[in-house]
MMTF fields as JSON, N, C-alpha, C and O atoms, coordinates in Angstrom:
{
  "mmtfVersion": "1.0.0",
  "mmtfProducer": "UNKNOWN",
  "numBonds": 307,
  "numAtoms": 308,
  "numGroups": 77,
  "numChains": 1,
  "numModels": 1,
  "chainsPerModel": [1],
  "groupsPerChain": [77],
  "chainIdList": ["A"],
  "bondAtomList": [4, 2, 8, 6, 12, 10, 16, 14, 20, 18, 24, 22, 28, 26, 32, 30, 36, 34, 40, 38, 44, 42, 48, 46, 52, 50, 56, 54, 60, 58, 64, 62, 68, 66, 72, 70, 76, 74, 80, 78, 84, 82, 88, 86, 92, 90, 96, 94, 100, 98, 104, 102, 108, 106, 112, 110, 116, 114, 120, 118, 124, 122, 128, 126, 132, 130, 136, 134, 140, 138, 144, 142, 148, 146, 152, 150, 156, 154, 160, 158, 164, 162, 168, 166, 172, 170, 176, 174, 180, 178, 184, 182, 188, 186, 192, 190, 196, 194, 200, 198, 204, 202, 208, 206, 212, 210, 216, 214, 220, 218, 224, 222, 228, 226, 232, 230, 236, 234, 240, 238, 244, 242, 248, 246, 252, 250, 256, 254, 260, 258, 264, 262, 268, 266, 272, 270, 276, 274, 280, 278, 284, 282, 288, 286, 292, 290, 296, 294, 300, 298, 304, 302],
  "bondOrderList": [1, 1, 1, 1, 1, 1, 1, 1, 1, 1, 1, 1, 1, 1, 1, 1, 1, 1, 1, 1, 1, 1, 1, 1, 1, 1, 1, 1, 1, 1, 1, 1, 1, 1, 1, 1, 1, 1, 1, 1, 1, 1, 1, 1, 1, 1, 1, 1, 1, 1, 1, 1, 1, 1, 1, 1, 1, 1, 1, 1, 1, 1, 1, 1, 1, 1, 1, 1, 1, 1, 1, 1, 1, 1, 1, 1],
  "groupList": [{"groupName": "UNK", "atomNameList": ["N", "CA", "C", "O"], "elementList": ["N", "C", "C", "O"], "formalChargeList": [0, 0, 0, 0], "bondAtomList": [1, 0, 2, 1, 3, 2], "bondOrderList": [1, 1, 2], "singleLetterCode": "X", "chemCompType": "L-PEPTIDE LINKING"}],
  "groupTypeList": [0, 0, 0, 0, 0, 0, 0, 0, 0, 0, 0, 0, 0, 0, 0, 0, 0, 0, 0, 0, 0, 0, 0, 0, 0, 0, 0, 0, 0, 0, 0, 0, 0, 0, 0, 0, 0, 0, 0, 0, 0, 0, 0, 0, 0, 0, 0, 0, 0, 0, 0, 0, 0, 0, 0, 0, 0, 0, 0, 0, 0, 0, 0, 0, 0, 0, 0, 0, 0, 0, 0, 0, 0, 0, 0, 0, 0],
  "groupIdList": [1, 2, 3, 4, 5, 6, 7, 8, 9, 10, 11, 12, 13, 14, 15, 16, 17, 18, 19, 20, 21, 22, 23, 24, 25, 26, 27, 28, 29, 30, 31, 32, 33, 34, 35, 36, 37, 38, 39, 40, 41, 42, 43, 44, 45, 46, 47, 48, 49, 50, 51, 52, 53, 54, 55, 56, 57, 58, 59, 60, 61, 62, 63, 64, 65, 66, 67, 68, 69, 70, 71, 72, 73, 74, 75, 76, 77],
  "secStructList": [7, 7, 6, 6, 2, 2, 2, 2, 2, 2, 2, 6, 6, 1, 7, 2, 2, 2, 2, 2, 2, 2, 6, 6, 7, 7, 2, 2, 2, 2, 2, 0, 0, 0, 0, 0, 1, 1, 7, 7, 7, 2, 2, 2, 2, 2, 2, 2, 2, 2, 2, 6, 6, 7, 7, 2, 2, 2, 2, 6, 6, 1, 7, 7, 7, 7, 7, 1, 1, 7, 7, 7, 7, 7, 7, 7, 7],
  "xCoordList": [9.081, 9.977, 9.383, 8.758, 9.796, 9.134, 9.965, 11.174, 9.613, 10.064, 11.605, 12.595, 11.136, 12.027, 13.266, 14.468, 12.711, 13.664, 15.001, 16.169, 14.178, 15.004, 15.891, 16.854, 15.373, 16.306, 17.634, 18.732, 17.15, 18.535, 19.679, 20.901, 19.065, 19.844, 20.403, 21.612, 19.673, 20.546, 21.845, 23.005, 21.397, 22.303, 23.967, 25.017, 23.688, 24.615, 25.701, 25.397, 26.725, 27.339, 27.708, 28.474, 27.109, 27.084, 25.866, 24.714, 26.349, 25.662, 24.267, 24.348, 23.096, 22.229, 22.255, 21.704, 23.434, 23.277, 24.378, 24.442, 25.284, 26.439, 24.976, 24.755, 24.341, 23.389, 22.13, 21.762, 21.844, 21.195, 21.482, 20.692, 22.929, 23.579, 23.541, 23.205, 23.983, 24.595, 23.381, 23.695, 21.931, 20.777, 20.435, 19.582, 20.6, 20.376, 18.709, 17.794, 18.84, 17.619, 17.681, 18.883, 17.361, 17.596, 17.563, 16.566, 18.728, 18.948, 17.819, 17.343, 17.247, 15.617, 14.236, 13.25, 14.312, 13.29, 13.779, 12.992, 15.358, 15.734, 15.696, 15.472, 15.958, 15.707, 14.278, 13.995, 13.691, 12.35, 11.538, 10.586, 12.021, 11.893, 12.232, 11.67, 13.204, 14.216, 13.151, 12.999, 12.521, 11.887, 10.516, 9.665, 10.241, 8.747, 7.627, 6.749, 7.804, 7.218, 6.294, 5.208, 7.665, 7.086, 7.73, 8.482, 7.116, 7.55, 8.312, 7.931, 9.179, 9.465, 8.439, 7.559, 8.592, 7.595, 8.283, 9.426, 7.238, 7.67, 8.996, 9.755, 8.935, 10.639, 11.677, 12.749, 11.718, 12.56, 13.211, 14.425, 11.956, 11.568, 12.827, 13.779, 12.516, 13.266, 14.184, 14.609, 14.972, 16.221, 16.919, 18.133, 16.282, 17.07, 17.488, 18.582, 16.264, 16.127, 17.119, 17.42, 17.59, 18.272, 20.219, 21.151, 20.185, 21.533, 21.542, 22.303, 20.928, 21.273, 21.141, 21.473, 20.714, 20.837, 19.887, 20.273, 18.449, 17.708, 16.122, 15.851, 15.316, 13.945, 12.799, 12.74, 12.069, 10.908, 10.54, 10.854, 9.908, 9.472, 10.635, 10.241, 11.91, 12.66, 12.533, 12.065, 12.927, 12.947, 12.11, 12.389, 10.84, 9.083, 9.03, 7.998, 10.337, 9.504, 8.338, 7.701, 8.392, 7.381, 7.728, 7.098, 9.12, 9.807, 11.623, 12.547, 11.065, 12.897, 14.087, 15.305, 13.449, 15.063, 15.118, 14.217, 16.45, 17.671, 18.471, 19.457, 18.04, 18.564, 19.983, 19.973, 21.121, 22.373, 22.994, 24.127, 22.202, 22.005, 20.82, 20.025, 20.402, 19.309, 19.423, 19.879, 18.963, 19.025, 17.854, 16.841, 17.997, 16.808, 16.059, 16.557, 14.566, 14.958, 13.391, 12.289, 13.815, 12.614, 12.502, 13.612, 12.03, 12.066, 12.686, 12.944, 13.18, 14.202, 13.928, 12.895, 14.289, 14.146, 15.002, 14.66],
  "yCoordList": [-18.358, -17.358, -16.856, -17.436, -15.544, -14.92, -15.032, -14.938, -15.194, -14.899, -14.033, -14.297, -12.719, -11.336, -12.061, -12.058, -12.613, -13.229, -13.761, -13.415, -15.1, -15.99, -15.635, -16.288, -14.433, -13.751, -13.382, -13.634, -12.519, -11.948, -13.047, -12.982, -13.66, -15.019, -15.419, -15.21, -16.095, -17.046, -15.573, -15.735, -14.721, -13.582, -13.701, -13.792, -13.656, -13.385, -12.139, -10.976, -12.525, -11.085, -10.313, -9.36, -10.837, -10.361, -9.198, -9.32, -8.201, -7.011, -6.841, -7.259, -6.211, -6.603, -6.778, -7.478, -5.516, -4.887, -6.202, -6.248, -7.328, -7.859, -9.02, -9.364, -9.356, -10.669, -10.424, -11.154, -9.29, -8.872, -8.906, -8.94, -8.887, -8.75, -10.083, -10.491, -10.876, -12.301, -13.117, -13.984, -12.727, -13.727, -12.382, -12.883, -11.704, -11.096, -10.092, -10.086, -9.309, -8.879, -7.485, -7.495, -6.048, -5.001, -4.633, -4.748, -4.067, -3.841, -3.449, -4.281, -2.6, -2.085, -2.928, -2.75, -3.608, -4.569, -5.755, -6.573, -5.82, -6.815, -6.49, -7.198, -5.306, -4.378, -4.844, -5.491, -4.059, -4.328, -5.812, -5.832, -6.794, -7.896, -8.305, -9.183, -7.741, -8.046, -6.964, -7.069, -5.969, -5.215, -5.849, -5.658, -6.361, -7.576, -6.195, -5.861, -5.697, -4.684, -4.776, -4.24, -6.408, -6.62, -8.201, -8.519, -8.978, -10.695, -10.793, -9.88, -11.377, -11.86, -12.714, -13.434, -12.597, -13.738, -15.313, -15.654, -16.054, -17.048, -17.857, -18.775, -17.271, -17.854, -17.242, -17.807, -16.453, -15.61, -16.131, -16.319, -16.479, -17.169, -18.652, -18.83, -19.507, -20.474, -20.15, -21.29, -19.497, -18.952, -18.392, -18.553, -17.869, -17.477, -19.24, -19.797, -19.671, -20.902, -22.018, -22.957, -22.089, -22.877, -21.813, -22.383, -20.709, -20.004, -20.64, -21.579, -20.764, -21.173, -22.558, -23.088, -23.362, -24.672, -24.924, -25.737, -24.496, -25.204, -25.198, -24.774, -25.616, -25.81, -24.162, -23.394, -24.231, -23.19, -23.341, -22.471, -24.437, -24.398, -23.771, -22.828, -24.036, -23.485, -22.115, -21.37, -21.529, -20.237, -19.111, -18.101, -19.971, -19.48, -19.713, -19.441, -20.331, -20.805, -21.089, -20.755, -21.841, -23.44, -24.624, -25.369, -24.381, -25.612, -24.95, -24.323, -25.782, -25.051, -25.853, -25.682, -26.603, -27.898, -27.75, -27.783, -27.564, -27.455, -27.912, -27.304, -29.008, -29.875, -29.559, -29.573, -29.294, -29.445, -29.97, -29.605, -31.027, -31.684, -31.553, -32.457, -30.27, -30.165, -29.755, -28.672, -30.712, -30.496, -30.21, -30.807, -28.78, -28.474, -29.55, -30.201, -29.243, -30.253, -29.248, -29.727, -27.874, -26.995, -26.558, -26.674, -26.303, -25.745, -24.883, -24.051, -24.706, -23.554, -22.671, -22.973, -21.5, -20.175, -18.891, -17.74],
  "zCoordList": [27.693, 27.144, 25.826, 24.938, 25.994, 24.368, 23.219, 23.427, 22.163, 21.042, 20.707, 20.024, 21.709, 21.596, 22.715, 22.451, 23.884, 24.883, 24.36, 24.539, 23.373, 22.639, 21.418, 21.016, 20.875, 20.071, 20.438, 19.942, 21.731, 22.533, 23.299, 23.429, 23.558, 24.201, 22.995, 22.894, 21.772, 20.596, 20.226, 19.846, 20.399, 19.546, 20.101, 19.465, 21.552, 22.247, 22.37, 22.637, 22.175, 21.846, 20.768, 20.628, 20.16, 18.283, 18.119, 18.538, 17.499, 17.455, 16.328, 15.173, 16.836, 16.055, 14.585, 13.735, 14.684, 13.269, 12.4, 11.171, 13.461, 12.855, 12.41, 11.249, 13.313, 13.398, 11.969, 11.049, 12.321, 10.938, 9.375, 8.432, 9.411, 8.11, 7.697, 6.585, 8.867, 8.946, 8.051, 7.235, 8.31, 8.193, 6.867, 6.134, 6.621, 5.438, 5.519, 4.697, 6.884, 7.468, 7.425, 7.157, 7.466, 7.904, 8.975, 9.687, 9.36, 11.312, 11.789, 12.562, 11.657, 12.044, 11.903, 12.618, 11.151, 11.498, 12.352, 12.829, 12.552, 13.456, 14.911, 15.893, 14.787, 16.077, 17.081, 18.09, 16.068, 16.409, 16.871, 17.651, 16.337, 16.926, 17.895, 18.551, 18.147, 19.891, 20.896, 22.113, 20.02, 21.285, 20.957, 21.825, 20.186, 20.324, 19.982, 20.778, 19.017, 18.333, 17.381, 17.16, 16.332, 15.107, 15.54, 16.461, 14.506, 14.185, 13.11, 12.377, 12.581, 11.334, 10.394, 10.865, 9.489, 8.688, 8.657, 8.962, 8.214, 8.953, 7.719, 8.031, 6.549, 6.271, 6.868, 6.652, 7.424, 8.377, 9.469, 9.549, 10.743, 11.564, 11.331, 12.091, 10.18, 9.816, 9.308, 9.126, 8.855, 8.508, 10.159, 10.281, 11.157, 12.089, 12.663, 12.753, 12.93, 13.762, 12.95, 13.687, 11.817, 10.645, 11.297, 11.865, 11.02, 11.636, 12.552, 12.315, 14.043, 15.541, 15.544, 16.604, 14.579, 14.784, 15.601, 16.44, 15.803, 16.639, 16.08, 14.957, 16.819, 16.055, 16.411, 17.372, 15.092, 15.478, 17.119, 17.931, 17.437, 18.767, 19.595, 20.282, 19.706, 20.741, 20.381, 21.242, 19.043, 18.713, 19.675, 20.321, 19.342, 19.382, 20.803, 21.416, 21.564, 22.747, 23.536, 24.535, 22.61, 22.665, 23.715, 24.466, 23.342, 24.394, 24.521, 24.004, 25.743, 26.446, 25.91, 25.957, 25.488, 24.983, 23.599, 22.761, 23.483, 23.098, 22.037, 21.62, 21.585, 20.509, 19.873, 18.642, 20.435, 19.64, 18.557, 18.24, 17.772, 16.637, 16.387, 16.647, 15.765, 14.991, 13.813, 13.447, 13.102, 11.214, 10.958, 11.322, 9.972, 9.497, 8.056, 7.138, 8.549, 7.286, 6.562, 6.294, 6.423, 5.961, 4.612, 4.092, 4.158, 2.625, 2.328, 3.197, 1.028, 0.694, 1.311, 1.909, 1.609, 1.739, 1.138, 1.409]
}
């Protein structure tokens, strides 16, 4: 799974522009990530993955599992 895949899935039914605000992003570059255009940088990256409660690798799909108790344990951002 891609990157852009896993965006749209963690988002769910929350609107880009609501999900964008939420993580403190501009709708248009959030946009653009869902259409796999552009990447986030990588404190970004950990700030989405830190919102959904799950790890870079799932984010990045790296790996399909899931971790429901996942504590970040990343550097400020």
């Amino acid at each position: 799974m891609k990157l852009q895949d896993r965006l749209r899935e963690l988002r769910g039914s929350v609107t880009q522009t609501q999900f964008a605000r939420d993580i403190e992003v501009n709708p248009g570059n959030y946009s653009k990530w869902e259409r796999g255009e552009t990447i986030p940088d990588y404190k970004t990256l950990i700030k989405i993955a830190d919102y959904h409660h799950v790890s870079l690798d799932y984010l990045t799909g790296r790996t399909n599992y899931k971790d429901t108790d996942y504590k970040s344990t990343s550097i400020d951002t």
